[in-house]
C-alpha positions in Angstrom: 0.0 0.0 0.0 3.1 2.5 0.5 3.6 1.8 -3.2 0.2 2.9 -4.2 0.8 6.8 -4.4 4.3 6.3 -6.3 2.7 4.7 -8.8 -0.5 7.1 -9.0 2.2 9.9 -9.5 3.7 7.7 -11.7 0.8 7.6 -14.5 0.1 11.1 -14.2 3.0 12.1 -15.4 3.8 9.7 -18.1 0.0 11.0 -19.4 0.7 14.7 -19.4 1.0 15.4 -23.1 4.1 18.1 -23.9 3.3 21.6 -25.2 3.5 22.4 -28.3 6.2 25.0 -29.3 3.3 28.2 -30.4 3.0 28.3 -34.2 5.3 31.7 -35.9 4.1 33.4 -39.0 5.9 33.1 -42.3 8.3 36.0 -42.8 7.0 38.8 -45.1 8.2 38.4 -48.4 10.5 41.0 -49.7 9.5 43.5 -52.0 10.0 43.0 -55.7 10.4 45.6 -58.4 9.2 44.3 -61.6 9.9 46.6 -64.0 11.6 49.8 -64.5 11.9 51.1 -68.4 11.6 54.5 -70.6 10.0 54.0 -73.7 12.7 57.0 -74.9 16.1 56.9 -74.6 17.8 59.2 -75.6 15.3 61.5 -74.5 15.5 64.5 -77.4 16.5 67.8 -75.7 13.6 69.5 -74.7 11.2 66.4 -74.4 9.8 64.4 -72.0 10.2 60.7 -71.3 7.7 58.4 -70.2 9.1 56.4 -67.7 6.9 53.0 -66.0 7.4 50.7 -63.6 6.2 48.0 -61.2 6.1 46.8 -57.9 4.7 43.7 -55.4 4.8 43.2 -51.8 5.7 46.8 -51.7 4.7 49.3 -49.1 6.6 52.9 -50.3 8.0 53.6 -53.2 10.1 56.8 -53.6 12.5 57.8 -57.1 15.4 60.1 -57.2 15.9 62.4 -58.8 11.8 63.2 -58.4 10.1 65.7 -56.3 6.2 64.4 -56.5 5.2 61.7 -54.6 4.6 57.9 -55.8 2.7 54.9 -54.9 2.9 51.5 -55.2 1.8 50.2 -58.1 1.8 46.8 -60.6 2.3 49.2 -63.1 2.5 53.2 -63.4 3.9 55.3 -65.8 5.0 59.0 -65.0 6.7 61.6 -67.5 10.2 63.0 -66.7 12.2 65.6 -68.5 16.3 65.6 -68.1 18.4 68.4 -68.8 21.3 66.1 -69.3 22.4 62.7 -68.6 20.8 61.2 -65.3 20.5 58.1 -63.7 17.1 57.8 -62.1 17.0 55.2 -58.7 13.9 53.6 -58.1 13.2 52.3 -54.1 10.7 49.8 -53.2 10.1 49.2 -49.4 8.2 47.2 -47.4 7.9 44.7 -44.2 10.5 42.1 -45.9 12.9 44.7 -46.6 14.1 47.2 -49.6 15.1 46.8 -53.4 16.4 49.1 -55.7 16.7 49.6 -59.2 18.2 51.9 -61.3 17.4 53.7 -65.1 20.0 55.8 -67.0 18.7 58.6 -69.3 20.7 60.0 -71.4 19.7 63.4 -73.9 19.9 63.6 -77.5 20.1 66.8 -79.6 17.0 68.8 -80.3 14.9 66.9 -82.9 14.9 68.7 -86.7 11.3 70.1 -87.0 10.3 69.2 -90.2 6.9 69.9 -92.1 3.8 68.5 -91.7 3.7 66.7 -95.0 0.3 65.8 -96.7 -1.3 62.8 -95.4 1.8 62.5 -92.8 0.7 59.9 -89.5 -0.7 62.2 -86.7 0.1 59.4 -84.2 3.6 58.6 -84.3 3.2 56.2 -81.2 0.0 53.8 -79.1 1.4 51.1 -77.2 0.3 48.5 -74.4 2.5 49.2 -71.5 3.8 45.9 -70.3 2.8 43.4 -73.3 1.9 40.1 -73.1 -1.5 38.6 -72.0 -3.2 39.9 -69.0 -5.7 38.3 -66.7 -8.9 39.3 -67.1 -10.4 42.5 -65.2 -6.6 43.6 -65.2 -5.8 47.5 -65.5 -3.8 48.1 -68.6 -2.1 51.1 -69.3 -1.9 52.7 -72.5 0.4 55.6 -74.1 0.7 57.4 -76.9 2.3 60.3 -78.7 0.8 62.7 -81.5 2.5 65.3 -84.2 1.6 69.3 -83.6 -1.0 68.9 -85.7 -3.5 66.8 -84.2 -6.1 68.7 -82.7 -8.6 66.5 -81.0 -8.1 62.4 -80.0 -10.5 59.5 -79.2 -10.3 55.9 -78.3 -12.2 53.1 -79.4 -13.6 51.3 -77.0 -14.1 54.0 -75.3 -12.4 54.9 -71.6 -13.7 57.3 -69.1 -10.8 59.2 -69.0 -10.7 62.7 -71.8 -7.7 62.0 -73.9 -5.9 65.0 -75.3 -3.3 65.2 -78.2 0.7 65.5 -77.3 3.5 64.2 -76.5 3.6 60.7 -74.1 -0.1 60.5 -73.2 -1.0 57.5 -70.8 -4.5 56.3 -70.1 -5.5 53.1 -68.2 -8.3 50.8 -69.2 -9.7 47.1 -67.0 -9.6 44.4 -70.0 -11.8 42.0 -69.6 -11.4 39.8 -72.8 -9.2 40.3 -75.8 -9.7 43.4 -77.2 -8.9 46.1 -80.2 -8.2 49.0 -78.7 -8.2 52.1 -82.0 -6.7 55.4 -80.9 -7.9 58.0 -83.7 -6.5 62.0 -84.1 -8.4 64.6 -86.0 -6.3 67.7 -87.3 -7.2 70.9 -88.1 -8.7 70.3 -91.5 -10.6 67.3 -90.3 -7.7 65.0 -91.7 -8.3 61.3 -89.5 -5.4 58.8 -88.7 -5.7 55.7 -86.7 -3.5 53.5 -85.0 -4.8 49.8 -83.0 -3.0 47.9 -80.3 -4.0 44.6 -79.8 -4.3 43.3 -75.6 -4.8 39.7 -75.4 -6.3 38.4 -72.6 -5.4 34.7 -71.1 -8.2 32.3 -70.6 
């Protein structure tokens, strides 16, 4: 009978079941920069480049030389105008740390001016910024660039933002299947050119 509580303590403590060591969360993933491009280099003196890039897992984003503020963004497209050769550093920051990356623009000479010849293009540029297929419902942005002598500009489909004639105009659109976008520009004398872009959407 002396035995009797040595044993009870026994069994109690060979059925006490061990803690388990408290479940830690994944580290945050680090932020990525997924693209970082003019779609001018050399910029001619006197212009404007538009510059894009991309981001995930991205918090702040911040580029220097640039005085406005940025955001995070899968893709974003801004316009910058160097005075000489610069190299442009883009910072990405968030909870799994920092990333750089860096663009280089350099300046060409002024461009020739030459005149407007009969039945010259009024859109000299209307791309798809990024390429590729898309998933569907995805923003896509769009830029384009027209002569002096376009007066007025449209898009077909149509987009809720007003679209104006220049150089290095962006506008985004939400794709939802494959799609032919047609930018048209009037001039003066009611003289049309169009250009299309094709955004292919994956199934």
């Amino acid at each position: 009978m002396r035995q009797f509580p040595l044993l009870f303590l026994l069994f109690i403590t060979s059925c006490t079941t061990p803690e388990k060591p408290a479940a830690t969360a994944p580290p945050p993933k680090p932020p990525k920069i997924t693209h970082f491009y003019a779609t001018t280099n050399p910029v001619p003196k006197g212009e404007s480049a538009t510059v894009c890039y991309g981001t995930e897992e991205a918090t702040t984003v911040s580029l220097s030389p640039y005085s406005d503020t940025l955001k995070p963004s899968m893709n974003r497209c801004l316009s910058l105008s160097p005075t000489g050769p610069t190299t442009y550093t883009l910072t990405a920051k968030g909870p799994g740390g920092e990333t750089t990356s860096t663009l280089e623009l350099t300046v060409g000479g002024a461009p020739t001016p030459k005149p407007a010849a009969a039945g010259a293009p009024l859109i000299t540029n209307f791309q798809s910024i990024g390429g590729g297929q898309v998933t569907p419902g995805k923003p896509v942005q769009f830029c384009y660039s027209t002569r002096p002598e376009a007066v007025s500009v449209s898009v077909s489909p149509s987009v809720s933002t007003a679209l104006s004639p220049g150089q290095n105009q962006c506008f985004v659109a939400n794709v939802t299947k494959t799609t032919n976008y047609i930018l048209s520009a009037r001039d003066a004398a009611g003289a049309l050119d169009r250009m299309q872009v094709t955004v292919r959407v994956a199934q």
